[in-house]
C-alpha positions, 0 to 999 in steps of 0.5 A: 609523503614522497620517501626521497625526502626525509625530515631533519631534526630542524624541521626542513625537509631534505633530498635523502640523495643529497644527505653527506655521506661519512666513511669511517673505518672500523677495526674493533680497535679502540681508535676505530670505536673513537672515529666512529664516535666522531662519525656519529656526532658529527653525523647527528648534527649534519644530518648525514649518512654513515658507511662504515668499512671494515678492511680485511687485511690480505695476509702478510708474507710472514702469516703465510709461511705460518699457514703451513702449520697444521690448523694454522689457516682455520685459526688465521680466519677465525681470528679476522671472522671475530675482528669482523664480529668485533667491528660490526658490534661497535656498529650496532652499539654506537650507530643502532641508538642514532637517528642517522641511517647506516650500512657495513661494508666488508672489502679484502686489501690494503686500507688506505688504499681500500678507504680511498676508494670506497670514498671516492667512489661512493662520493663520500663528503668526509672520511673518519679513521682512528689513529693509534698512538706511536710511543717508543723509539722504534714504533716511528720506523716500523708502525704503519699507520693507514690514517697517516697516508689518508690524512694527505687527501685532497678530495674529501674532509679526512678526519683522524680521531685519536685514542689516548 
């Protein structure tokens, strides 16, 4: 059997070039684990593939005057390494058990901007994230949620999965 084309769960075969590609952003947060729950449903029933981006984020000025400290730049890298870590294994628990291929992607920037990209550039169908719940007074001026500046494209499905 030609392996570019691959058997669906209805039987057909299909071109595994043109299976639907789904981008999720993963953070080891609980709204990540429920994007990529999202993903993987949706993926199972669509037959599609799944990329999942994790996003280092480039320190903020404040992380960077505290790198100064003795240790503080080890610690700093440490704690992202086991977000990363955190991340990977929500893959592998979640994707591992599905019949649906996957791959994990790591890229150093901003996330909204990063998930655009690799969306875009990777001719994604559909881009999942989580979105953290905003409760209290200030968390409206000062959180800054990526999924909210995603939700706005126009070039592919975004889908915000929201955790309780």
């Amino acid at each position: 059997m030609d392996e570019s084309f691959i058997s669906s769960p209805d039987g057909a075969e299909r071109d595994a070039r043109h299976r639907p590609l789904y981008v999720v952003g993963v953070d080891g947060s609980d709204s990540g684990r429920a994007a990529l729950c999202q993903a993987a449903d949706e993926a199972g029933q669509a037959d599609a593939r799944i990329l999942c981006v994790h996003v280092r984020c480039q320190p903020s000025i404040g992380e960077m005057a505290a790198l100064v400290a003795p240790g503080a730049a080890l610690a700093s890298r440490d704690c992202r390494d086991l977000i990363e870590m955190q991340a990977w294994l929500d893959c592998v628990q979640i994707l591992d058990p599905l019949p649906c291929p996957w791959e994990f992607q790591v890229v150093m920037g901003r996330p909204d901007k990063i998930l655009r990209e690799v969306t875009m550039t990777r001719h994604g169908d559909a881009l999942f994230v989580g979105q953290s719940p905003r409760t209290g007074r200030w968390a409206r001026l000062f959180h800054r949620c990526p999924a909210r500046r995603l939700a706005r494209a126009r070039e592919y499905s975004v889908h915000l999965a929201i955790t309780p």
